[in-house]
PDB file of N, CA, C and O in Angstrom:
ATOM      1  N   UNK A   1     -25.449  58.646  74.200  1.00  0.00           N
ATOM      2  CA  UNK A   1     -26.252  58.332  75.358  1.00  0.00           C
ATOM      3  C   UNK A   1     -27.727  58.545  74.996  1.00  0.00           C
ATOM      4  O   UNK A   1     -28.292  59.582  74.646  1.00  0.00           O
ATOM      5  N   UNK A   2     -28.303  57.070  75.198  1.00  0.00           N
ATOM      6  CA  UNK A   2     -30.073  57.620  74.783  1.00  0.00           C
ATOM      7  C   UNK A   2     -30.791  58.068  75.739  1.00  0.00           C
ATOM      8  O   UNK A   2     -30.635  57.381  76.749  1.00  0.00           O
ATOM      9  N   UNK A   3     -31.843  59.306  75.937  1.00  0.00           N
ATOM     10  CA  UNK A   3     -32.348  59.997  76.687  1.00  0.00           C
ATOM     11  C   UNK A   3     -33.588  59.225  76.647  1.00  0.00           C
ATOM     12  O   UNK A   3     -34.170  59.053  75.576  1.00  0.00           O
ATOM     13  N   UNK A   4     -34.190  58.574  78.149  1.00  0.00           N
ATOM     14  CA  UNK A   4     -34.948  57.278  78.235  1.00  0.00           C
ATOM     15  C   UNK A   4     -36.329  58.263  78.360  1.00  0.00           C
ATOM     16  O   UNK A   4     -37.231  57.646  77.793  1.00  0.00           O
ATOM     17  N   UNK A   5     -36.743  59.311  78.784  1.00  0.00           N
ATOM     18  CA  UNK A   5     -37.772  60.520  78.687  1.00  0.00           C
ATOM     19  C   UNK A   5     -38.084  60.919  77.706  1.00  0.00           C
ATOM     20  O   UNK A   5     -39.157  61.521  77.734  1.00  0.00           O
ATOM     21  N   UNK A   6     -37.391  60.830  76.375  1.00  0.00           N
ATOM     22  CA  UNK A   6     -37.579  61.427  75.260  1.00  0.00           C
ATOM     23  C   UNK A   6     -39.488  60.966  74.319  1.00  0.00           C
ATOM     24  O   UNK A   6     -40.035  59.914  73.989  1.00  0.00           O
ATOM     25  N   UNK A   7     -39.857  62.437  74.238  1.00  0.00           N
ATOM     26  CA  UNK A   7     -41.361  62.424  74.157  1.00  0.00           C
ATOM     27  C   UNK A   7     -41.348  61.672  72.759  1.00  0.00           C
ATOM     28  O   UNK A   7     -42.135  60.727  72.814  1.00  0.00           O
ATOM     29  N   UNK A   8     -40.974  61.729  72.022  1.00  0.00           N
ATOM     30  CA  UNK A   8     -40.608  61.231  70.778  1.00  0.00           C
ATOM     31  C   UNK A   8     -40.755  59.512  70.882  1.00  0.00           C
ATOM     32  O   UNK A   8     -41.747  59.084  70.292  1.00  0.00           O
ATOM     33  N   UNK A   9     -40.262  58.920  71.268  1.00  0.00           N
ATOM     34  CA  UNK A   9     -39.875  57.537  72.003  1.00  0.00           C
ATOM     35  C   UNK A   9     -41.225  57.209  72.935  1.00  0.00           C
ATOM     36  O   UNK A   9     -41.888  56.446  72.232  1.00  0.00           O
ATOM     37  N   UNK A  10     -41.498  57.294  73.414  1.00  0.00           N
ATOM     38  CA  UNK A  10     -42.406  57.330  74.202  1.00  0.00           C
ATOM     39  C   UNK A  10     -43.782  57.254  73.583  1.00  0.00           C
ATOM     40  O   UNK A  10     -44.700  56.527  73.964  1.00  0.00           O
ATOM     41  N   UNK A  11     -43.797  58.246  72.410  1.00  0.00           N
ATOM     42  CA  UNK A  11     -45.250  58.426  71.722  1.00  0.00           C
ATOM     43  C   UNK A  11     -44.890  57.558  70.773  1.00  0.00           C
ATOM     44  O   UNK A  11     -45.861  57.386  70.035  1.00  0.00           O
ATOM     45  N   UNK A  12     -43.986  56.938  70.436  1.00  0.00           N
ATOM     46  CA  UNK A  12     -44.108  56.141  68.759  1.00  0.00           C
ATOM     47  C   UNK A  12     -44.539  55.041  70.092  1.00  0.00           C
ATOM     48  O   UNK A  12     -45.720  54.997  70.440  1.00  0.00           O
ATOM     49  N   UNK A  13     -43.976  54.574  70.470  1.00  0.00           N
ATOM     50  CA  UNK A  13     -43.601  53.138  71.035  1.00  0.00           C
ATOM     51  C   UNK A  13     -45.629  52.763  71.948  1.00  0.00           C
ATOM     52  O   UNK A  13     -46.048  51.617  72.113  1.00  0.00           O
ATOM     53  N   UNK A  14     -46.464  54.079  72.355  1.00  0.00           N
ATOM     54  CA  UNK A  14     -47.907  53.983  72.622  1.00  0.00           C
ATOM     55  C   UNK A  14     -48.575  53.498  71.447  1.00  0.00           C
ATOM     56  O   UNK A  14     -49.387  52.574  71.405  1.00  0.00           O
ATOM     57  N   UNK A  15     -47.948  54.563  70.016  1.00  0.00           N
ATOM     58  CA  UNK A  15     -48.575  54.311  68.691  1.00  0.00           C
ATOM     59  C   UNK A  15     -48.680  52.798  68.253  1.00  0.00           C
ATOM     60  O   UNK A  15     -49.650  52.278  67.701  1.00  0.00           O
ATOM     61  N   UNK A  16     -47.445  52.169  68.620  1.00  0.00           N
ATOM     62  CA  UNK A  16     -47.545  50.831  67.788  1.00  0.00           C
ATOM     63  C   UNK A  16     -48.120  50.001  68.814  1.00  0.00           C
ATOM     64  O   UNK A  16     -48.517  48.866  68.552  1.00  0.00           O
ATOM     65  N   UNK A  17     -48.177  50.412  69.762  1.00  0.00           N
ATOM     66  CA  UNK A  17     -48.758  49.203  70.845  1.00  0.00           C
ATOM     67  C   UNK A  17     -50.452  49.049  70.124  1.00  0.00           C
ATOM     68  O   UNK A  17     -51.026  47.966  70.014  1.00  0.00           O
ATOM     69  N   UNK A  18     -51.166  50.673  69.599  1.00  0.00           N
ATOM     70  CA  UNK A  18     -52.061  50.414  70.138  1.00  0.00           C
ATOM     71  C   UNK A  18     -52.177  49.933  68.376  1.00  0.00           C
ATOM     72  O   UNK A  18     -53.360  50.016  68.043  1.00  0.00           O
ATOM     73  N   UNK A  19     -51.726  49.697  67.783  1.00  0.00           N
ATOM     74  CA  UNK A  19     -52.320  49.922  65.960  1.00  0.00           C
ATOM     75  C   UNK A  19     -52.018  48.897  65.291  1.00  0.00           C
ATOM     76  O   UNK A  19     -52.114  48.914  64.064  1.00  0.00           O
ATOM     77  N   UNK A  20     -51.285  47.012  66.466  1.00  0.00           N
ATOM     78  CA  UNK A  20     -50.951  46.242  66.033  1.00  0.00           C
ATOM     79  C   UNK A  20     -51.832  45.034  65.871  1.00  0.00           C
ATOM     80  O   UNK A  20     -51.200  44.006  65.627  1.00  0.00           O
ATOM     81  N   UNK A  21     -52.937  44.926  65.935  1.00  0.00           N
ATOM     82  CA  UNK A  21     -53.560  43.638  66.165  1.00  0.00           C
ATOM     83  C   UNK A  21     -54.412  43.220  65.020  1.00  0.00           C
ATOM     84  O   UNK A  21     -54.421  41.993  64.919  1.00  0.00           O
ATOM     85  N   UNK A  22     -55.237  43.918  63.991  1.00  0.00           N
ATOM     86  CA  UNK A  22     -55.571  43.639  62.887  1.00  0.00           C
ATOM     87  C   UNK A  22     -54.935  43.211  61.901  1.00  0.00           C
ATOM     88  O   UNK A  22     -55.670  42.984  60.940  1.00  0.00           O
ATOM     89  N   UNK A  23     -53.854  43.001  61.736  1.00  0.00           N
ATOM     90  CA  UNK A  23     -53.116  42.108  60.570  1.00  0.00           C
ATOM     91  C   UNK A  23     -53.746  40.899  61.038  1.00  0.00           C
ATOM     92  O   UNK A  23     -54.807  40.478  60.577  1.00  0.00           O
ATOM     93  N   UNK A  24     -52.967  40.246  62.123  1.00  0.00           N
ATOM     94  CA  UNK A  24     -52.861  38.958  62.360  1.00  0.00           C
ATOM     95  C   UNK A  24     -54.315  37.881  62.002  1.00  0.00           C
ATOM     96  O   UNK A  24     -54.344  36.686  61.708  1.00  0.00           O
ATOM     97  N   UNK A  25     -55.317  38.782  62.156  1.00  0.00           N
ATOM     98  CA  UNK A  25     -56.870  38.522  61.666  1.00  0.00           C
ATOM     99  C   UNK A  25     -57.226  38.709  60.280  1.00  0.00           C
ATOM    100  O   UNK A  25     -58.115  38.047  59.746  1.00  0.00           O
ATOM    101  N   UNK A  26     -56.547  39.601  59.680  1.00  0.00           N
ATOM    102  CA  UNK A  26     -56.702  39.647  58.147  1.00  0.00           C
ATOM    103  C   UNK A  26     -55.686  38.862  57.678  1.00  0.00           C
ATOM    104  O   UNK A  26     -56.078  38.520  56.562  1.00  0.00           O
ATOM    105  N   UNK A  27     -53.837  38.023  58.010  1.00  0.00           N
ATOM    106  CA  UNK A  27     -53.887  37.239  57.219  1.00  0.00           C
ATOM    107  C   UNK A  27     -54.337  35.681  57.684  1.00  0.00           C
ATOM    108  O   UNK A  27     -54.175  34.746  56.901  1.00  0.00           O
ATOM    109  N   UNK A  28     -54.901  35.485  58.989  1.00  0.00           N
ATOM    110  CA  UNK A  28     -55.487  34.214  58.997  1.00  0.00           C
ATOM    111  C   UNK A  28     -56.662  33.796  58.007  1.00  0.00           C
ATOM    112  O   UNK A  28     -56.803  32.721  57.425  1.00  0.00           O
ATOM    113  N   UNK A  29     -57.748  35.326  57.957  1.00  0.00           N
ATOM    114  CA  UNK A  29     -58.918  35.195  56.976  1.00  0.00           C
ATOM    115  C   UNK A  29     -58.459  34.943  55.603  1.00  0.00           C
ATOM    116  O   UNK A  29     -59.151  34.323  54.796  1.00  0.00           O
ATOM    117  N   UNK A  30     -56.902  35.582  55.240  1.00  0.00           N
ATOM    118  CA  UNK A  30     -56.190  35.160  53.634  1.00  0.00           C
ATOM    119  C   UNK A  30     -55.756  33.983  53.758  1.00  0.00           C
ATOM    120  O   UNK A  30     -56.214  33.295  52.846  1.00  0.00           O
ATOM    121  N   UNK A  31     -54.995  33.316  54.543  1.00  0.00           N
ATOM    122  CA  UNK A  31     -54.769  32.184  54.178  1.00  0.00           C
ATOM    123  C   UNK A  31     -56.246  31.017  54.401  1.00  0.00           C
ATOM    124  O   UNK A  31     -56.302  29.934  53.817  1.00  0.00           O
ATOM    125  N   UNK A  32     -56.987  31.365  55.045  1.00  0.00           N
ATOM    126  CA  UNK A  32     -58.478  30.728  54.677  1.00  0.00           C
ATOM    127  C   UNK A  32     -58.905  30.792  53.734  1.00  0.00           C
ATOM    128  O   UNK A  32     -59.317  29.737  53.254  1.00  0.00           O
ATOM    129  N   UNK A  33     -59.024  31.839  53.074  1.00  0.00           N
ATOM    130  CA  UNK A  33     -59.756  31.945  51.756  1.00  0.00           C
ATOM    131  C   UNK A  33     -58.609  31.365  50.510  1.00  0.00           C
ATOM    132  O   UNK A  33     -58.816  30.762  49.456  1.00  0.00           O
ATOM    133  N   UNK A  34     -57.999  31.596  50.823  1.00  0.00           N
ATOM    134  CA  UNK A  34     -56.633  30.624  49.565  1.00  0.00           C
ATOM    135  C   UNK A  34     -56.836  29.775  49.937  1.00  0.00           C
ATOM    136  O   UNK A  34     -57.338  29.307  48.915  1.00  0.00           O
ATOM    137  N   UNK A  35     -56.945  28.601  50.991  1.00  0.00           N
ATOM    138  CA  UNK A  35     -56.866  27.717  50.588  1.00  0.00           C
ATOM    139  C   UNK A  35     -58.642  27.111  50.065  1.00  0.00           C
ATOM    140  O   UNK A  35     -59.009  26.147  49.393  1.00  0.00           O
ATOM    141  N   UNK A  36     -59.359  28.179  50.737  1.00  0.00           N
ATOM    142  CA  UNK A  36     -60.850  28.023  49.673  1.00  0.00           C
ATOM    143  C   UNK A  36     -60.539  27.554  48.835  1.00  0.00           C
ATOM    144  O   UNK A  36     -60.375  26.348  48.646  1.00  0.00           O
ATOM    145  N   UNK A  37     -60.306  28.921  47.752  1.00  0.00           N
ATOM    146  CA  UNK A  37     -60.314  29.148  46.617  1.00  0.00           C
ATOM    147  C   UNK A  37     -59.607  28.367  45.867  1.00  0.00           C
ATOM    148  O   UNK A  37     -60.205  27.880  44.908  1.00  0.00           O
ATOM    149  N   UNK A  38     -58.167  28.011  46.054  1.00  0.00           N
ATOM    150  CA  UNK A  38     -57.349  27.018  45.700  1.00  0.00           C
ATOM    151  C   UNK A  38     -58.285  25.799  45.382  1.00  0.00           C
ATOM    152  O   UNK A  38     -58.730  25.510  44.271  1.00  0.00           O
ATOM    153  N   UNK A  39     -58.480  25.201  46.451  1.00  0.00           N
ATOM    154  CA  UNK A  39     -59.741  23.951  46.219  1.00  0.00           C
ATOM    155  C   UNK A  39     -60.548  24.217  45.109  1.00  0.00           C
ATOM    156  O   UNK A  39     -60.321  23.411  44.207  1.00  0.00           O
ATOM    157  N   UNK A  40     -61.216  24.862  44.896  1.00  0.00           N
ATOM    158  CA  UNK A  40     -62.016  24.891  43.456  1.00  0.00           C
ATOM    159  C   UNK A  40     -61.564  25.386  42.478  1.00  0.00           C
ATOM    160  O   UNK A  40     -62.133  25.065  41.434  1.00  0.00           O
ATOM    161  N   UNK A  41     -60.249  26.464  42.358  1.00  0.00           N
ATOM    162  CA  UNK A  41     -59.607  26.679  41.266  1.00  0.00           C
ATOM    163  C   UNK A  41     -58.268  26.205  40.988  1.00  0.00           C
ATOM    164  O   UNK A  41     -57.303  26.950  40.819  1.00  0.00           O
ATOM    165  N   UNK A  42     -58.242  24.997  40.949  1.00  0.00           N
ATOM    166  CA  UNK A  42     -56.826  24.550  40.465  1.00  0.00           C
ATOM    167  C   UNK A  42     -56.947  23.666  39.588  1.00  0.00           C
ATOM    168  O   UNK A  42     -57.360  22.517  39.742  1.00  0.00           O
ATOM    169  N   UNK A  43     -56.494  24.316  38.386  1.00  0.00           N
ATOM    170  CA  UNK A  43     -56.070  23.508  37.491  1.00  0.00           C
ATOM    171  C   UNK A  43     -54.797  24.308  36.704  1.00  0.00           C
ATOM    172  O   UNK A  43     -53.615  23.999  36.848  1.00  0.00           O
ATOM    173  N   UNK A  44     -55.274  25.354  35.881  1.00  0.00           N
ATOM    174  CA  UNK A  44     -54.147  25.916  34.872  1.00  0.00           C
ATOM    175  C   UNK A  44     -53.432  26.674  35.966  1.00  0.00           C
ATOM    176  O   UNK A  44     -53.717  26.504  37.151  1.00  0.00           O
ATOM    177  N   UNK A  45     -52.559  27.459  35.578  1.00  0.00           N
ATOM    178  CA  UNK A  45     -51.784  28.812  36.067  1.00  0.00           C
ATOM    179  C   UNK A  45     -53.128  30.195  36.029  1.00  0.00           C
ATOM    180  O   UNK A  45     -53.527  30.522  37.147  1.00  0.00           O
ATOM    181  N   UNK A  46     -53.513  30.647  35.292  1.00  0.00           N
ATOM    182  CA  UNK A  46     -54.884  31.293  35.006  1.00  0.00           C
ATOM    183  C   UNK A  46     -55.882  31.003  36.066  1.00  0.00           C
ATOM    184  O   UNK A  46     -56.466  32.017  36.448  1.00  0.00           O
ATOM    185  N   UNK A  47     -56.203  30.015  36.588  1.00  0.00           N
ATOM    186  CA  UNK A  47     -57.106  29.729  37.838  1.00  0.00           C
ATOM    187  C   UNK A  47     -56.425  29.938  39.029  1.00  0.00           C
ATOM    188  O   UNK A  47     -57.078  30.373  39.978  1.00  0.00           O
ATOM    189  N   UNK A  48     -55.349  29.735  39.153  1.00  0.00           N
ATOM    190  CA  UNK A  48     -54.405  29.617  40.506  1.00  0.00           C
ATOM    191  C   UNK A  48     -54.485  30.970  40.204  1.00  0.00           C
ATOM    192  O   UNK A  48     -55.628  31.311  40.508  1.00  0.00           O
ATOM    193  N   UNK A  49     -53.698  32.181  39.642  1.00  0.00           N
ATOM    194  CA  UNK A  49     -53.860  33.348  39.744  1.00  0.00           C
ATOM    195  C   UNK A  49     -55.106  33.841  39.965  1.00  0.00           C
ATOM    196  O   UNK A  49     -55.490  33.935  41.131  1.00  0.00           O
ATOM    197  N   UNK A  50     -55.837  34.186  39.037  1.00  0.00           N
ATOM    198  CA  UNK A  50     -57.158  34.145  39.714  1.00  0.00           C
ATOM    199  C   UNK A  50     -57.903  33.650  41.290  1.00  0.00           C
ATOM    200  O   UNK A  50     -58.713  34.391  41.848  1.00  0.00           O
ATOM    201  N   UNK A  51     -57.573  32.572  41.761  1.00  0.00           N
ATOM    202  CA  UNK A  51     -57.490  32.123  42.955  1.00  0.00           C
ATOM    203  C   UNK A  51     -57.230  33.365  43.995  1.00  0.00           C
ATOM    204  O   UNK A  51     -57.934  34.053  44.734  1.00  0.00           O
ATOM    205  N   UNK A  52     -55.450  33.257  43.560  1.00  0.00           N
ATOM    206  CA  UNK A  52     -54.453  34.180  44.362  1.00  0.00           C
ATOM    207  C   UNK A  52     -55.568  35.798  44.683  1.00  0.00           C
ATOM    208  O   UNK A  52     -56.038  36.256  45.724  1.00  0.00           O
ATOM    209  N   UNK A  53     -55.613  36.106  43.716  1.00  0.00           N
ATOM    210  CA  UNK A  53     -56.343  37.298  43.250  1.00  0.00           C
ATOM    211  C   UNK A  53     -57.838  37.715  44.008  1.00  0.00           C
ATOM    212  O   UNK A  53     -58.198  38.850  44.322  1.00  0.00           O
ATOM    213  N   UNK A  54     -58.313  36.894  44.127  1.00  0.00           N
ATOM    214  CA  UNK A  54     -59.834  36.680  44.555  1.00  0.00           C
ATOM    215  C   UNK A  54     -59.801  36.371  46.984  1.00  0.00           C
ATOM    216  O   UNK A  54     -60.564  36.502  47.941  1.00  0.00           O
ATOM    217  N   UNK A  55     -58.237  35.901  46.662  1.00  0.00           N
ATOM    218  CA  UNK A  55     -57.962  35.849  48.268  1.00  0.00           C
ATOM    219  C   UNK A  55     -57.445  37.359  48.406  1.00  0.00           C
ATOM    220  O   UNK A  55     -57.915  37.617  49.514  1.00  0.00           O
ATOM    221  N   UNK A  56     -56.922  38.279  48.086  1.00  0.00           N
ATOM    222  CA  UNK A  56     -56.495  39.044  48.420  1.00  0.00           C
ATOM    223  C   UNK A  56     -57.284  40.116  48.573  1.00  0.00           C
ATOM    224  O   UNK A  56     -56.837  41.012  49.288  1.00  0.00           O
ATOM    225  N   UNK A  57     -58.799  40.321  47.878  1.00  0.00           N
ATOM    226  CA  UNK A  57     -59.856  41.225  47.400  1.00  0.00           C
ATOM    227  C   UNK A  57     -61.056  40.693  48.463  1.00  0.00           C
ATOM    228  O   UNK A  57     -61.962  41.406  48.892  1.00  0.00           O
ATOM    229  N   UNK A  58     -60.858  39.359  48.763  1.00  0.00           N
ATOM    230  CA  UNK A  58     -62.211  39.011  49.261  1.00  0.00           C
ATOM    231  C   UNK A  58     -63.140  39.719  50.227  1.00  0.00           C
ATOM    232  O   UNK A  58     -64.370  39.698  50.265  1.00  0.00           O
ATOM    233  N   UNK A  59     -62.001  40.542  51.235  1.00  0.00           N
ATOM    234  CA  UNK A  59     -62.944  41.159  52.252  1.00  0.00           C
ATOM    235  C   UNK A  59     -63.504  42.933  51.555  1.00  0.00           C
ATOM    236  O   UNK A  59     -64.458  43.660  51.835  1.00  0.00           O
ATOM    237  N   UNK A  60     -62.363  43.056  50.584  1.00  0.00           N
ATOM    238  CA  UNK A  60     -63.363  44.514  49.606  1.00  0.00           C
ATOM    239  C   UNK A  60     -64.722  44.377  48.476  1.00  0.00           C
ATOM    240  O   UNK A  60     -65.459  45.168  47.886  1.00  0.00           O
ATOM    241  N   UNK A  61     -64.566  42.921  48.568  1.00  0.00           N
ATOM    242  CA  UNK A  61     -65.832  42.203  47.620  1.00  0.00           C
ATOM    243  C   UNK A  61     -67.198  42.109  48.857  1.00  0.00           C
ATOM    244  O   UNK A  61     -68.395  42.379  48.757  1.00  0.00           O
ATOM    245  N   UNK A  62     -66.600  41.744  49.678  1.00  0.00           N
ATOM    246  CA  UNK A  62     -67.778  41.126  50.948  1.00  0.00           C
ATOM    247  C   UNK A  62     -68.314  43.323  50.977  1.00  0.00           C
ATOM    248  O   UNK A  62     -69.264  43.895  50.443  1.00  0.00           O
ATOM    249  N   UNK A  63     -67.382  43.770  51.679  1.00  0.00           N
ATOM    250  CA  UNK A  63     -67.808  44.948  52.267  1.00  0.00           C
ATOM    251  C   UNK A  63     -68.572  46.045  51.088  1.00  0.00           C
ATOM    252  O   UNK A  63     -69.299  47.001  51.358  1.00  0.00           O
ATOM    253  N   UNK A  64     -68.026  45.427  49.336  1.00  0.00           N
ATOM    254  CA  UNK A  64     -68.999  46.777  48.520  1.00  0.00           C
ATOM    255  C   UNK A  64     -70.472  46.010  48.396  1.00  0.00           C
ATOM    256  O   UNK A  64     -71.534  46.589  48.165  1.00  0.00           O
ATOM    257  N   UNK A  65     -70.296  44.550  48.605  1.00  0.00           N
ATOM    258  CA  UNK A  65     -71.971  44.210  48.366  1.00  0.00           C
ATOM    259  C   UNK A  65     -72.488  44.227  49.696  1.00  0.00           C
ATOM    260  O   UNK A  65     -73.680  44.525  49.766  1.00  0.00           O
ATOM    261  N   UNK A  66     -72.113  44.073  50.380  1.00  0.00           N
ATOM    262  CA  UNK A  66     -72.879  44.608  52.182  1.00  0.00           C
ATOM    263  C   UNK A  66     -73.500  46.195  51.646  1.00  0.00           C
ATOM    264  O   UNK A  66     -74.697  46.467  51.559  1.00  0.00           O
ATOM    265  N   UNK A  67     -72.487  47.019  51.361  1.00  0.00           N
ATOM    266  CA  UNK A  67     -73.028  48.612  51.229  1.00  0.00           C
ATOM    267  C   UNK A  67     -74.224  48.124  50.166  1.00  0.00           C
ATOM    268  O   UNK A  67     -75.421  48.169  50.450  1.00  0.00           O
ATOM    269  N   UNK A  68     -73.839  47.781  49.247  1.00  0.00           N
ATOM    270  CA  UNK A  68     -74.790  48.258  47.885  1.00  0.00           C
ATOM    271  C   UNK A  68     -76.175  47.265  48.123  1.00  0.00           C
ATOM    272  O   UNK A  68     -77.278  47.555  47.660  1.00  0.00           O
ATOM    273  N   UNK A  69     -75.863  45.905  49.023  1.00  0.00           N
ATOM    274  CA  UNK A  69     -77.063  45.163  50.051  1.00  0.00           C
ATOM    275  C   UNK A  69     -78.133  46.751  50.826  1.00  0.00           C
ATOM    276  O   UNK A  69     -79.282  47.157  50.656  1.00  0.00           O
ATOM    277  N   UNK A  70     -76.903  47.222  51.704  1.00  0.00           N
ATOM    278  CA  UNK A  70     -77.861  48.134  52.362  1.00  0.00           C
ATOM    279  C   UNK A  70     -78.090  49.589  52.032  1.00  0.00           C
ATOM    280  O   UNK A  70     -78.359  50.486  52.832  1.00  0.00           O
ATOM    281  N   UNK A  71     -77.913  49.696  50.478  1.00  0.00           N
ATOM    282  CA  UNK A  71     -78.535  50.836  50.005  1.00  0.00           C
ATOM    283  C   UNK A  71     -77.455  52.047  50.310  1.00  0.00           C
ATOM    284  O   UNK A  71     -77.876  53.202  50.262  1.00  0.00           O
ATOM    285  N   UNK A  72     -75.836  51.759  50.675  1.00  0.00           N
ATOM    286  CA  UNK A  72     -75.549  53.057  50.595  1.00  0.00           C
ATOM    287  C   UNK A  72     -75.014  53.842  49.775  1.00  0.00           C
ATOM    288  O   UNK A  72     -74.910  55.039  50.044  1.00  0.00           O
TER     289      UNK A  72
END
């Protein structure tokens, strides 16, 4: 019998409500940038990886030259 009060239950089920909505924005921005990147790097296997590679990093590339832009 599941105990429908249980604090346990109750606090996970607030947790995920509130901690779900940033994926869905980070992989729309990945599949944007793949298919960027794709567009100008396709030719070998070596570019397509690279490609792959460069979509998955893009927003830790944007955010260390923003810092090192503003001096921190």
């Amino acid at each position: 019998m599941l105990n429908k009060d249980n604090k346990y239950t109750s606090s996970r089920m607030i947790n995920v409500s509130q901690h779900g909505g940033i994926g869905g924005i980070w992989f729309l921005g990945f599949i944007g940038t793949l298919f960027y990147y794709l567009h100008f790097h396709s030719g070998t296997i070596k570019l397509v990886a690279f490609a792959i590679f460069k979509a998955v990093f893009w927003l830790a590339y944007l955010i260390y030259y923003l810092f090192q832009f503003m001096k921190i």
